[in-house]
gemmi code that builds the backbone of each chain (N, CA, C; Angstrom):
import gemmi

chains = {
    "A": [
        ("UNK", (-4.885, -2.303, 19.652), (-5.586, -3.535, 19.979), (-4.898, -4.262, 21.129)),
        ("UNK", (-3.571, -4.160, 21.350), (-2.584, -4.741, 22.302), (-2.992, -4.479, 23.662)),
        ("UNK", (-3.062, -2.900, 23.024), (-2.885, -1.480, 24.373), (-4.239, -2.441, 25.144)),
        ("UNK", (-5.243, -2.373, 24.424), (-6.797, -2.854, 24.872), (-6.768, -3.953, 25.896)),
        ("UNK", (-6.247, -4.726, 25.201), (-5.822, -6.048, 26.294), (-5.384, -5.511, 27.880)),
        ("UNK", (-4.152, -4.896, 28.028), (-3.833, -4.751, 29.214), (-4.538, -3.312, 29.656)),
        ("UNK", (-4.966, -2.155, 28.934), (-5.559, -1.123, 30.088), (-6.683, -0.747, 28.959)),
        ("UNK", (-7.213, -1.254, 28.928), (-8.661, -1.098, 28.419), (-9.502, 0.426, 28.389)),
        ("UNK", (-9.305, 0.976, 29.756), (-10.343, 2.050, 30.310), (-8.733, 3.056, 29.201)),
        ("UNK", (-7.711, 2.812, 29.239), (-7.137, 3.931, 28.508), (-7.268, 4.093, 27.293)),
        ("UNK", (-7.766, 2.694, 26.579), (-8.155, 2.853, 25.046), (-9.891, 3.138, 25.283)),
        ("UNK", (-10.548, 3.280, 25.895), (-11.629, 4.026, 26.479), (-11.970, 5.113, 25.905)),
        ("UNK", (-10.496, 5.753, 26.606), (-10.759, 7.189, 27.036), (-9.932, 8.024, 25.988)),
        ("UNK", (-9.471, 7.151, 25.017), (-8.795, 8.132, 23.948), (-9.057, 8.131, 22.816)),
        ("UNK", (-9.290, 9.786, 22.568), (-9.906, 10.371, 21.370), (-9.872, 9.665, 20.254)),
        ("UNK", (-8.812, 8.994, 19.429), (-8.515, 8.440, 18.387), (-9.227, 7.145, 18.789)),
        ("UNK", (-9.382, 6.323, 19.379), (-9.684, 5.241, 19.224), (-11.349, 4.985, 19.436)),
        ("UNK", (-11.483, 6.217, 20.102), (-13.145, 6.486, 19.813), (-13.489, 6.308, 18.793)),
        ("UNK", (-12.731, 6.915, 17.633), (-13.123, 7.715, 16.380), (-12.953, 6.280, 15.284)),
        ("UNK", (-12.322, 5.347, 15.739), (-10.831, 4.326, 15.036), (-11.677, 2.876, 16.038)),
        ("UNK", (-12.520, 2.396, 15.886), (-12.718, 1.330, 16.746), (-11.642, 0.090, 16.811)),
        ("UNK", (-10.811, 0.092, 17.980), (-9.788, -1.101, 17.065), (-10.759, -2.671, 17.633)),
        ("UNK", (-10.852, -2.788, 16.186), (-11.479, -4.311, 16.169), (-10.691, -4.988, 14.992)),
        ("UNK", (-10.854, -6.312, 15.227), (-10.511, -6.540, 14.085), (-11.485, -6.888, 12.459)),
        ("UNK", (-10.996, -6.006, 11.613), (-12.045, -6.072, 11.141), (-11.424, -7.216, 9.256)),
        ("UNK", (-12.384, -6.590, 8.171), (-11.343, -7.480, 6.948), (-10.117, -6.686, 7.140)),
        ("UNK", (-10.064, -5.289, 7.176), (-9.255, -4.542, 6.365), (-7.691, -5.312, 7.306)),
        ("UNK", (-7.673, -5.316, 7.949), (-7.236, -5.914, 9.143), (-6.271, -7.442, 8.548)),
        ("UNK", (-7.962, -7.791, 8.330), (-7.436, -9.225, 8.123), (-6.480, -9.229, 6.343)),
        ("UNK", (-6.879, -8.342, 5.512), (-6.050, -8.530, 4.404), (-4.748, -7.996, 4.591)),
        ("UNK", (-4.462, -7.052, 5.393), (-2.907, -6.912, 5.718), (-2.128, -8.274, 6.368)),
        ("UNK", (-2.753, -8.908, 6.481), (-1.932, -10.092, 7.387), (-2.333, -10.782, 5.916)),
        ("UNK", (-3.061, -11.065, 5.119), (-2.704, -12.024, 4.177), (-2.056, -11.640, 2.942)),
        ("UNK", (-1.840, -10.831, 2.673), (-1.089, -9.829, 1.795), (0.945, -10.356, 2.125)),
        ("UNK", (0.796, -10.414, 3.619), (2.074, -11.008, 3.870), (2.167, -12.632, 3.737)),
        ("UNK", (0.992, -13.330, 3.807), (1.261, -14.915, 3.719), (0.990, -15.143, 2.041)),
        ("UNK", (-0.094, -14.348, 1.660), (0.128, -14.693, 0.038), (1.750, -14.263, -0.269)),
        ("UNK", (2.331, -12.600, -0.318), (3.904, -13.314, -0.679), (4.841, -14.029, -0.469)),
        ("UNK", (4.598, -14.375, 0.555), (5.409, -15.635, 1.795), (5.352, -17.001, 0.584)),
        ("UNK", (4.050, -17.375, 0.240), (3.445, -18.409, -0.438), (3.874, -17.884, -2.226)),
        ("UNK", (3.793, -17.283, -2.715), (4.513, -16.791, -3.996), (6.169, -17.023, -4.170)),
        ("UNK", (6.757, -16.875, -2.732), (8.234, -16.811, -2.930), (8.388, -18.034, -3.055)),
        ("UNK", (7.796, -18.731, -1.755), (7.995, -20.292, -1.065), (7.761, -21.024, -2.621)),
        ("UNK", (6.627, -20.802, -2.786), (6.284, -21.860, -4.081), (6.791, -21.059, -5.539)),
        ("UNK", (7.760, -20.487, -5.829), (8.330, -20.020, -6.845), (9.519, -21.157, -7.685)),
        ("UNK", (9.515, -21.324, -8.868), (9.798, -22.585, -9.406), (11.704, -22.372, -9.371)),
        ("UNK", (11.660, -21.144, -9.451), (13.168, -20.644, -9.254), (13.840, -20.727, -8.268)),
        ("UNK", (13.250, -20.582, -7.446), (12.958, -20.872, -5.896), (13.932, -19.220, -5.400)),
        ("UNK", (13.116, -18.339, -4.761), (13.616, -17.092, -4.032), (14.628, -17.117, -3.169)),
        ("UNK", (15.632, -16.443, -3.134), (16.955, -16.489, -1.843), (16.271, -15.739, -0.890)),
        ("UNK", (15.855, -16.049, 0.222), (15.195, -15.509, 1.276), (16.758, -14.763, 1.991)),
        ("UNK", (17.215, -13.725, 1.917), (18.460, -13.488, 2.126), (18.426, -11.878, 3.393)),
        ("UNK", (19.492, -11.874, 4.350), (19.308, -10.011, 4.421), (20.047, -9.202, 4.224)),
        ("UNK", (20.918, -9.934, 2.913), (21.767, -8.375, 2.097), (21.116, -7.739, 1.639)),
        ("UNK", (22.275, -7.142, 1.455), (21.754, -4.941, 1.262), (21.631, -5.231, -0.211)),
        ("UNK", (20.246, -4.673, -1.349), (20.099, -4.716, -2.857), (21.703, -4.152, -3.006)),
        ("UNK", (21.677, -4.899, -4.100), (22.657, -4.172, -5.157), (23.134, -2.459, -5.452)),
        ("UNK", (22.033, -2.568, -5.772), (21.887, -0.920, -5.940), (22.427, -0.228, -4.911)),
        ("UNK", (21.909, -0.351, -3.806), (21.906, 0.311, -2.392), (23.529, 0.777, -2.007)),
        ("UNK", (23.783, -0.363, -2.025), (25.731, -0.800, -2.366), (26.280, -0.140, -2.946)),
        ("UNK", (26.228, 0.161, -4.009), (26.518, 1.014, -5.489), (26.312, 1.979, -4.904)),
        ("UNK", (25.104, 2.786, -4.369), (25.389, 4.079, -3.862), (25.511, 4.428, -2.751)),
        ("UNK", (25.017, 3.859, -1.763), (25.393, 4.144, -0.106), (26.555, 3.225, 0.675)),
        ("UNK", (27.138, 2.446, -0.263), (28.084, 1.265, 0.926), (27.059, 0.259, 1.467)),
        ("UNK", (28.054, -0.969, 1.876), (27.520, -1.748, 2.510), (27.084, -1.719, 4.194)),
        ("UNK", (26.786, -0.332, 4.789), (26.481, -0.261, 5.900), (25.072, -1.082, 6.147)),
        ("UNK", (24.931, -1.700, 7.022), (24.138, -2.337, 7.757), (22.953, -1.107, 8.446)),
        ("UNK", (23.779, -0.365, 9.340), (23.068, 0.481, 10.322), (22.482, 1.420, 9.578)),
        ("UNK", (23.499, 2.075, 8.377), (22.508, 2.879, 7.626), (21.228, 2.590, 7.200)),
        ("UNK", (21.445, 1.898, 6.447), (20.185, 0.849, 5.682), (19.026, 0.798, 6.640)),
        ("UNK", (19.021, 0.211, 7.743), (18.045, 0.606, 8.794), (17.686, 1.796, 9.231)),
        ("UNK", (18.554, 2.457, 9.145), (17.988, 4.086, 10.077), (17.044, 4.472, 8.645)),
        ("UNK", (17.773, 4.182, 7.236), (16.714, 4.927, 6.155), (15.468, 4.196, 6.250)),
        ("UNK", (15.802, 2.805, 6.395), (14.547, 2.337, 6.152), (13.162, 2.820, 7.264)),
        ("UNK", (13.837, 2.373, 8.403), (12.856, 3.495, 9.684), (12.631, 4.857, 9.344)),
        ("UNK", (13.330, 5.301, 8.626), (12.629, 6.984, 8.238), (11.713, 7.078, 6.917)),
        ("UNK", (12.476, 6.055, 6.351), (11.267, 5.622, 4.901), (9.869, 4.895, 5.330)),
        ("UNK", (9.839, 4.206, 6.730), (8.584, 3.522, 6.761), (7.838, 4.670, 7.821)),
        ("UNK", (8.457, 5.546, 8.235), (8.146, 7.166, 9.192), (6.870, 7.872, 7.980)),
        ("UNK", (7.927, 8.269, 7.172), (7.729, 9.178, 6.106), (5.998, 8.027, 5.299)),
        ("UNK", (5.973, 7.087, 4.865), (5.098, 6.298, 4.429), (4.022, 6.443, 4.985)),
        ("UNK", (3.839, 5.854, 6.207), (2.891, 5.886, 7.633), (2.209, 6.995, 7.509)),
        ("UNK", (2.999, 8.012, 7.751), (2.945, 9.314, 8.335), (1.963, 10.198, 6.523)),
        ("UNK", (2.896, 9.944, 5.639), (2.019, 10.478, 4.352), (0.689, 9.751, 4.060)),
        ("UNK", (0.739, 8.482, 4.088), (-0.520, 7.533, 3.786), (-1.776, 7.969, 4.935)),
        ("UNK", (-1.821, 8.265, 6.143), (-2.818, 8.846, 7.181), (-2.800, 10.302, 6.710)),
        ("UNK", (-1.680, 11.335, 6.562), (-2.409, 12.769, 6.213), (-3.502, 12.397, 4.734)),
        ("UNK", (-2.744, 11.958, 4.025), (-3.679, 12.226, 2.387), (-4.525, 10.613, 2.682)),
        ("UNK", (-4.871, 10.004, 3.746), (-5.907, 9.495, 4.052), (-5.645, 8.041, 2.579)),
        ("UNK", (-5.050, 7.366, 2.725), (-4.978, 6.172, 1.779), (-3.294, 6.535, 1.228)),
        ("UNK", (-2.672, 5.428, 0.460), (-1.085, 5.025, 0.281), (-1.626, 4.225, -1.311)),
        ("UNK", (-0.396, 3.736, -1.788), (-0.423, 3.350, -3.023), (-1.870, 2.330, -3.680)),
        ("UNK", (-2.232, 1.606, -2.458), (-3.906, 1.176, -2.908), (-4.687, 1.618, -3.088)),
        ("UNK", (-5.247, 2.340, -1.546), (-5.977, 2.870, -1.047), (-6.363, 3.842, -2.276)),
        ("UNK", (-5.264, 4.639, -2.723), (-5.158, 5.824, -3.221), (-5.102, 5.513, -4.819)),
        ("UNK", (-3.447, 5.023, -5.219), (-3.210, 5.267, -6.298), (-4.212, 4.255, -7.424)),
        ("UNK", (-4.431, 3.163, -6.894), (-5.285, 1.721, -7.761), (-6.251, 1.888, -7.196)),
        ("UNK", (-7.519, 1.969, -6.100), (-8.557, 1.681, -6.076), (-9.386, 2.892, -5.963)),
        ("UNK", (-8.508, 4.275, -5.665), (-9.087, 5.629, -5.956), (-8.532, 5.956, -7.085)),
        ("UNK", (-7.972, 5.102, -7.606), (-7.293, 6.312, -9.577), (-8.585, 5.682, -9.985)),
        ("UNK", (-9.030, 4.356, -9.726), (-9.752, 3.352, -10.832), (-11.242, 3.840, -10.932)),
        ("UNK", (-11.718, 4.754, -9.369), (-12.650, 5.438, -9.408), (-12.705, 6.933, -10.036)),
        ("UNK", (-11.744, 7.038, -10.436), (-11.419, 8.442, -11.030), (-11.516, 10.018, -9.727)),
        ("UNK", (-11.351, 9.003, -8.373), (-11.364, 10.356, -7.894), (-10.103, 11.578, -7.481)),
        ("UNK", (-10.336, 12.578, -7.422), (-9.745, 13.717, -7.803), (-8.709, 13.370, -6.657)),
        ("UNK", (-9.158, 13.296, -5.619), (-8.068, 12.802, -4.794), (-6.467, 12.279, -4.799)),
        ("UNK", (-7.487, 11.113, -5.304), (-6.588, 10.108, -5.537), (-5.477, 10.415, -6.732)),
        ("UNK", (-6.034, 10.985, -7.804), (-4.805, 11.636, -8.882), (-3.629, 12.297, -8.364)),
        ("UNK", (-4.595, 13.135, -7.722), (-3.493, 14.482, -6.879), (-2.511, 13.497, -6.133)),
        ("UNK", (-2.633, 12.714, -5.204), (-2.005, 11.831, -4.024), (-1.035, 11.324, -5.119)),
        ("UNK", (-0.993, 10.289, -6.206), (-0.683, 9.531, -7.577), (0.539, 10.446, -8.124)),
        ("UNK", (-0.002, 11.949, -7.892), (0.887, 12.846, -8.848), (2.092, 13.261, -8.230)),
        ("UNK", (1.336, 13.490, -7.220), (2.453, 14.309, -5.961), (3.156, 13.095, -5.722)),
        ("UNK", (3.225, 11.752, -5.335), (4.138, 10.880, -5.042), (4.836, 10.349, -5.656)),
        ("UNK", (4.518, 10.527, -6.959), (5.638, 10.223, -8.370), (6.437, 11.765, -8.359)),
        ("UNK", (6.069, 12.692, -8.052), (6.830, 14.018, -8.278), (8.046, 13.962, -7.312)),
        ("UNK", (7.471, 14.012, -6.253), (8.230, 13.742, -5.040), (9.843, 12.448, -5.192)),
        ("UNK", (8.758, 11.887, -5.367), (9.569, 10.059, -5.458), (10.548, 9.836, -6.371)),
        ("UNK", (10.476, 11.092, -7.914), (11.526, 11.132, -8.679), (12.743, 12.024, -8.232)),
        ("UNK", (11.970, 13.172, -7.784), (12.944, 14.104, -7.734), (14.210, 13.638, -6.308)),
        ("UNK", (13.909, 12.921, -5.605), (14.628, 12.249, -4.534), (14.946, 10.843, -5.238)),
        ("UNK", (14.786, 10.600, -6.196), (15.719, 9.394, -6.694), (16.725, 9.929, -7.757)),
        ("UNK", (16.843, 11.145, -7.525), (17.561, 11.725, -8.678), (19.129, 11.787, -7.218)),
    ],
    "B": [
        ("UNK", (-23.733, 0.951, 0.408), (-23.626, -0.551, 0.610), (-24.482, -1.225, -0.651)),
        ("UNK", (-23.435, -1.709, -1.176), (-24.538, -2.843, -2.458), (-25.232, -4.100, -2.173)),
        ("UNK", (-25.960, -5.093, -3.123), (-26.357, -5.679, -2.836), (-25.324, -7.046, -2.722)),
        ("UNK", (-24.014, -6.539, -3.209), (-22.823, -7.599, -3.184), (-22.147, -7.335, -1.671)),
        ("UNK", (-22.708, -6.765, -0.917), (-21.852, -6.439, 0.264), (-22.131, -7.962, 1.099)),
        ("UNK", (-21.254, -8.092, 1.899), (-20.511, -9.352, 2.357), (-20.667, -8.980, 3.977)),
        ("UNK", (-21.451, -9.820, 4.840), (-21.061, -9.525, 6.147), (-20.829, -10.878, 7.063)),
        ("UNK", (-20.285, -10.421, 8.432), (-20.149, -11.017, 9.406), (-18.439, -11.553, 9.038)),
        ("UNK", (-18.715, -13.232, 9.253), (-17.397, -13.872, 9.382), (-16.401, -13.928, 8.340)),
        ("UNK", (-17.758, -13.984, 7.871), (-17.613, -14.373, 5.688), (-16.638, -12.889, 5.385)),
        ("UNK", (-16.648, -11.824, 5.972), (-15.899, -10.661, 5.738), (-14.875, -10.801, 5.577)),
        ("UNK", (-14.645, -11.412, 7.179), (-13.162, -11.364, 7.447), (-12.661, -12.332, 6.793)),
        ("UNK", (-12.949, -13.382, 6.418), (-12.561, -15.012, 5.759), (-12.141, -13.813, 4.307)),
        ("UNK", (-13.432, -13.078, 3.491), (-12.834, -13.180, 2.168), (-11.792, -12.163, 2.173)),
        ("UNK", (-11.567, -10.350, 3.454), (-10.614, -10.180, 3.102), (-9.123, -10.412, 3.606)),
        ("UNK", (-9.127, -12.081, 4.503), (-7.692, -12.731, 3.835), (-7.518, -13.310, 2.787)),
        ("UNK", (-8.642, -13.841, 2.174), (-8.572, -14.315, 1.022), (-7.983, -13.223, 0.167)),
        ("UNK", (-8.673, -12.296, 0.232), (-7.869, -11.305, -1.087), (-7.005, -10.662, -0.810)),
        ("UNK", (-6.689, -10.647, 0.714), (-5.034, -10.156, 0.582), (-4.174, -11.015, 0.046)),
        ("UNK", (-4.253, -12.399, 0.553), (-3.088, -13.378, 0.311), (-3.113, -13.478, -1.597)),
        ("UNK", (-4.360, -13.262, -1.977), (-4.227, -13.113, -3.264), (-3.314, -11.938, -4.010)),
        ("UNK", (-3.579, -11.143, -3.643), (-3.042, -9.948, -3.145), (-1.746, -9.315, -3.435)),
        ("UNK", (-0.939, -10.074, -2.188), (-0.118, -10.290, -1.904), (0.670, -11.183, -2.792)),
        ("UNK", (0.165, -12.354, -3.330), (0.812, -13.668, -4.232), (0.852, -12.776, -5.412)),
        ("UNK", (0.214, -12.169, -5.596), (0.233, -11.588, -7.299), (1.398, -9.953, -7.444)),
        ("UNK", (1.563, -9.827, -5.995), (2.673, -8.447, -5.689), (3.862, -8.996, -6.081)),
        ("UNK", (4.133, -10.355, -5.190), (5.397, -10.934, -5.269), (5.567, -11.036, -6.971)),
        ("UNK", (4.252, -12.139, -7.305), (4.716, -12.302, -8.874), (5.093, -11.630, -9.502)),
        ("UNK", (4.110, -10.336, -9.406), (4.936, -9.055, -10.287), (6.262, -8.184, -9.925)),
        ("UNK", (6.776, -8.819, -8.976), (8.251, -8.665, -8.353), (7.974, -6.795, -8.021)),
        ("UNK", (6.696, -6.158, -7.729), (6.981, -5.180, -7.823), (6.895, -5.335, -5.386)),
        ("UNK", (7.372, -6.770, -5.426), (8.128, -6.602, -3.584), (9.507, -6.145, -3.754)),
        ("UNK", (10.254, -5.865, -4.807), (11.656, -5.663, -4.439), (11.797, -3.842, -4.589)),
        ("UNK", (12.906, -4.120, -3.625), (13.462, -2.974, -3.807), (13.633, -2.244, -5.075)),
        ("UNK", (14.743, -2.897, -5.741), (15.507, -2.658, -6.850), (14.104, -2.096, -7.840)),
        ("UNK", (12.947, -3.012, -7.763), (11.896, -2.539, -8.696), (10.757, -0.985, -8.567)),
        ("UNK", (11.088, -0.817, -7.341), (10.804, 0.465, -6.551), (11.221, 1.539, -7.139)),
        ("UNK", (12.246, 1.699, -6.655), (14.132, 2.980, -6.668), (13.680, 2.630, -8.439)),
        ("UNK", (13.731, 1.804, -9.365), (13.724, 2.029, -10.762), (12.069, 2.857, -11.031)),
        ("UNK", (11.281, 2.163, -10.273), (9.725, 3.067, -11.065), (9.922, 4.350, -10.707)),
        ("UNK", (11.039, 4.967, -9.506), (10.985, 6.648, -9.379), (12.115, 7.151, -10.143)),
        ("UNK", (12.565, 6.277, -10.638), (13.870, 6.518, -11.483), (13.778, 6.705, -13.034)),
        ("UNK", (12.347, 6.126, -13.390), (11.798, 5.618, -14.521), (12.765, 4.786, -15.154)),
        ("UNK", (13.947, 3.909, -14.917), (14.415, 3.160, -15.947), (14.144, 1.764, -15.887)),
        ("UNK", (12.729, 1.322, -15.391), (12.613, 0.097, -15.337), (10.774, 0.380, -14.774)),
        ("UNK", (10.085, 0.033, -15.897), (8.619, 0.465, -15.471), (7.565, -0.475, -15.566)),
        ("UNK", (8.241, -1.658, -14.911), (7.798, -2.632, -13.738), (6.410, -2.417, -13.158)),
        ("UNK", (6.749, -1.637, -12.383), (5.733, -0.792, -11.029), (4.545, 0.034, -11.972)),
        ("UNK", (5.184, 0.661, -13.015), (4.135, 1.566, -13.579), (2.917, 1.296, -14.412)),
        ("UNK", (3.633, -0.390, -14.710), (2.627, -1.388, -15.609), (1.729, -1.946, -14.579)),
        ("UNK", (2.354, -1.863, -13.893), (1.532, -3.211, -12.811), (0.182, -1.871, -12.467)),
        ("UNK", (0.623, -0.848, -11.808), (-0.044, 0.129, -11.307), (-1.279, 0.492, -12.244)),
        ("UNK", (-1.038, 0.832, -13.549), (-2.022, 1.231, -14.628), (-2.838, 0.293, -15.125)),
        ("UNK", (-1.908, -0.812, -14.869), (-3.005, -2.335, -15.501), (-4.211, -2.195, -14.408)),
        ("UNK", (-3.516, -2.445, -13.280), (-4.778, -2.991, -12.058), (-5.931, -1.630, -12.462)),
        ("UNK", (-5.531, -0.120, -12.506), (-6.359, 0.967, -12.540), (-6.912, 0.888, -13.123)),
        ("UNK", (-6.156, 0.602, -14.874), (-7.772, 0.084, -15.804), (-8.314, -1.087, -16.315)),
        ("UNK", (-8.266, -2.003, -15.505), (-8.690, -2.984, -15.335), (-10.121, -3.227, -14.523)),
        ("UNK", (-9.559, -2.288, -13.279), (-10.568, -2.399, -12.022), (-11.461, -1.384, -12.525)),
        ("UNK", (-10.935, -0.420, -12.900), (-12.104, 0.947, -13.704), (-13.146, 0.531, -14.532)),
        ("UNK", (-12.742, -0.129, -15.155), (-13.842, -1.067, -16.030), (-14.852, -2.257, -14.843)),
        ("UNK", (-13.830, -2.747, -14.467), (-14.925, -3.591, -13.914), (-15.818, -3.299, -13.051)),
        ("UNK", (-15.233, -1.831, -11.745), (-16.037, -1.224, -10.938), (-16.922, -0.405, -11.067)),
        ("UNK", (-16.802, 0.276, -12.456), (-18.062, 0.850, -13.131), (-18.912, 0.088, -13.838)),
        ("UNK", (-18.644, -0.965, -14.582), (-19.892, -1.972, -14.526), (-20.689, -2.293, -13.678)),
        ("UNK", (-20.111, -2.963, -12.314), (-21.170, -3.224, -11.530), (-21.658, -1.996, -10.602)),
        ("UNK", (-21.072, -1.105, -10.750), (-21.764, 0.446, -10.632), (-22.926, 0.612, -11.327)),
        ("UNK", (-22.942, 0.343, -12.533), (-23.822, 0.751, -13.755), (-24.725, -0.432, -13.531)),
        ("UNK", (-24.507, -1.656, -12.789), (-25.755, -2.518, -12.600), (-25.956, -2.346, -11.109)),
        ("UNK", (-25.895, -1.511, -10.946), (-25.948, -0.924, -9.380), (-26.031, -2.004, -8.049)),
        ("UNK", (-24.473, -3.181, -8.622), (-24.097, -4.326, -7.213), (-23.286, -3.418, -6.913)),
        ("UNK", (-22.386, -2.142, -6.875), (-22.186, -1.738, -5.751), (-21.593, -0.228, -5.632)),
        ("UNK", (-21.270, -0.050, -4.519), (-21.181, 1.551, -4.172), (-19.653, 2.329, -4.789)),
        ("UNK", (-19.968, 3.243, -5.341), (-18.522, 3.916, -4.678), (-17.993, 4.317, -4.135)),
        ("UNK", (-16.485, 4.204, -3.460), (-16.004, 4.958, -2.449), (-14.782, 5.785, -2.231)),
        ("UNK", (-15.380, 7.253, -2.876), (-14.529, 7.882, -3.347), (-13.968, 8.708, -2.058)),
        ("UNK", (-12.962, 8.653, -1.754), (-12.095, 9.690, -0.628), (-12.333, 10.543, -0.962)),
        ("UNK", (-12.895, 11.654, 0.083), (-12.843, 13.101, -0.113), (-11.421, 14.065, -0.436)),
        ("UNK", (-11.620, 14.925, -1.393), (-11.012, 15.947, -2.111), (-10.548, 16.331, -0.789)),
        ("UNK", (-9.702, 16.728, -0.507), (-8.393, 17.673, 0.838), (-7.172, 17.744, 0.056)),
        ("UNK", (-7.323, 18.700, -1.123), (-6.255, 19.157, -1.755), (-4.722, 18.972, -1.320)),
        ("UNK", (-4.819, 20.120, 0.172), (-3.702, 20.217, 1.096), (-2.984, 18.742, 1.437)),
        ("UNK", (-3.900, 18.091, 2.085), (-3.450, 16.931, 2.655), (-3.204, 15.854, 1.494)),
        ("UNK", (-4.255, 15.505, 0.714), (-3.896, 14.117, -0.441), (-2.426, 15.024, -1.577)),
        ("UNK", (-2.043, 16.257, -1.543), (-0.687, 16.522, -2.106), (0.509, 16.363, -1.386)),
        ("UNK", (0.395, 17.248, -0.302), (1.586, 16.658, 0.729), (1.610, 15.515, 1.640)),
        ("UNK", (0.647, 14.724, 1.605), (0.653, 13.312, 2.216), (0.865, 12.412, 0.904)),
        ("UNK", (1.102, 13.044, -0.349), (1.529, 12.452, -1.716), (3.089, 12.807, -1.243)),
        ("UNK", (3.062, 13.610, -1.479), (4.391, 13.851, -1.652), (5.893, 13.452, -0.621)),
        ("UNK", (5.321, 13.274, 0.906), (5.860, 12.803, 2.002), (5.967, 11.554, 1.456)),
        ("UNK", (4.650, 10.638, 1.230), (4.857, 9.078, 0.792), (5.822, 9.232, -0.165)),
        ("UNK", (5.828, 9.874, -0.968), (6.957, 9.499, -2.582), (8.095, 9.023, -1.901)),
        ("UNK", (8.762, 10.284, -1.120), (10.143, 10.166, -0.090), (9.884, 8.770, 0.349)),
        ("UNK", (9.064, 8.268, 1.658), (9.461, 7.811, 2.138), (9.202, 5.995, 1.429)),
        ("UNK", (8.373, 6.251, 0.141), (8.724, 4.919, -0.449), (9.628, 4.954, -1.242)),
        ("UNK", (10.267, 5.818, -1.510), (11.701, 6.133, -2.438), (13.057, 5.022, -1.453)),
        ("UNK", (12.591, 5.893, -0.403), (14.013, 5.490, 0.728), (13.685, 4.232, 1.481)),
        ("UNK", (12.453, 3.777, 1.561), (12.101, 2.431, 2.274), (12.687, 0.959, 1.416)),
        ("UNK", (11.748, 1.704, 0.088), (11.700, 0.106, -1.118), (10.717, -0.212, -1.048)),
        ("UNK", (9.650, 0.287, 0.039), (8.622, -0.295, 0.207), (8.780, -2.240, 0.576)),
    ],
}
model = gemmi.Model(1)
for chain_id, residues in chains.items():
    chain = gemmi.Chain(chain_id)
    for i, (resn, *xyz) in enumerate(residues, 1):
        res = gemmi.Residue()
        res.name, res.seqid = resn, gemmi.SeqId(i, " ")
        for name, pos in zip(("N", "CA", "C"), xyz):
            atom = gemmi.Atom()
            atom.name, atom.element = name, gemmi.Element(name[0])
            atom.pos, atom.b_iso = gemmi.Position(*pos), 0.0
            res.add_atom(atom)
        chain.add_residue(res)
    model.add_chain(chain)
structure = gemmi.Structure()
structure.add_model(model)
structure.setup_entities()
């Protein structure tokens, strides 16, 4: 949508975005409120949330308190996400809650394989 | 397309509305943290797995009702064995190691 702004004729002329109209559309618009509703859950939480950017607990416990690490996984964890959620076409909504709830076959398989996966690498 | 389908501005208005809803009810169920992540693939804390099965049969019920009063469509992703297993299985990893 950025790209569009400054060279237009190149989001034109490429295949994916033929296919991918970037407009803005809801789906669009609920990713951006998805971040202000938790923004608004933390903010107005009676406990009140430590908006903080230490490393979890956990993380500590098993990888150290590296900084740089923590980022490089997380960039390969949000790689790996991206990248799985477009092949099997939908991610934990898309897929696991609003295609389990339809019962489609898909969506189980996607559900199964990412709990299989997701344990055996938290082991 | 049902007869509950929603267009124009009103679209985009309701889906921020239901993200931020969305979203407010993710946080509540704390399933935004890390720590609650790394435990649902860990199984010792099944946080994530309640939240996940509630919404499924919750919404299952309600989306086949108004199925069955035919306000609206379903939209089931096509079967691609290949791809919805190993685009399962890539995601597991990389929400394992993110936290999401």
């Amino acid at each position: 949508m950025l790209v569009g702004l400054v060279a237009p004729e190149h989001v034109a002329a490429n295949a994916y975005w033929q296919n991918v109209k970037p407009i803005v559309d809801w789906q669009f618009m609920l990713v951006l409120g998805i971040s202000i509703g938790a923004y608004l859950a933390a903010r107005l939480s009676q406990k009140g949330v430590e908006f903080s950017d230490s490393l979890p607990n956990i993380w500590v416990s098993r990888f150290g308190a590296s900084n740089a690490q923590r980022w490089i996984v997380g960039i390969l964890g949000g790689i790996f996400v991206g990248f799985g959620a477009r092949l099997a076409d939908g991610g934990t909504s898309g897929h696991a809650i609003s295609g389990g709830l339809q019962l489609a076959v898909s969506s189980w398989m996607f559900l199964i394989a990412m709990m299989i996966s997701g344990t055996i690498m938290a082991r | 397309m049902g007869p509950l389908e929603i267009t124009g501005p009103a679209r985009l208005a309701l889906g921020l509305v239901t993200g931020i809803l969305f979203g407010f009810i993710l946080q509540k169920a704390q399933v935004t943290k890390y720590q609650k992540i790394v435990s649902f693939f860990r199984w010792t804390d099944l946080t994530v797995q309640k939240v996940m099965f509630a919404a499924i049969l919750v919404g299952m019920v309600g989306v086949y009702a108004l199925h069955d009063f035919g306000l609206v469509n379903l939209h089931i992703k096509p079967t691609l064995l290949g791809a919805n297993i190993l685009g399962g299985l890539i995601f597991g990893v990389g929400m394992l190691l993110l936290g999401f």
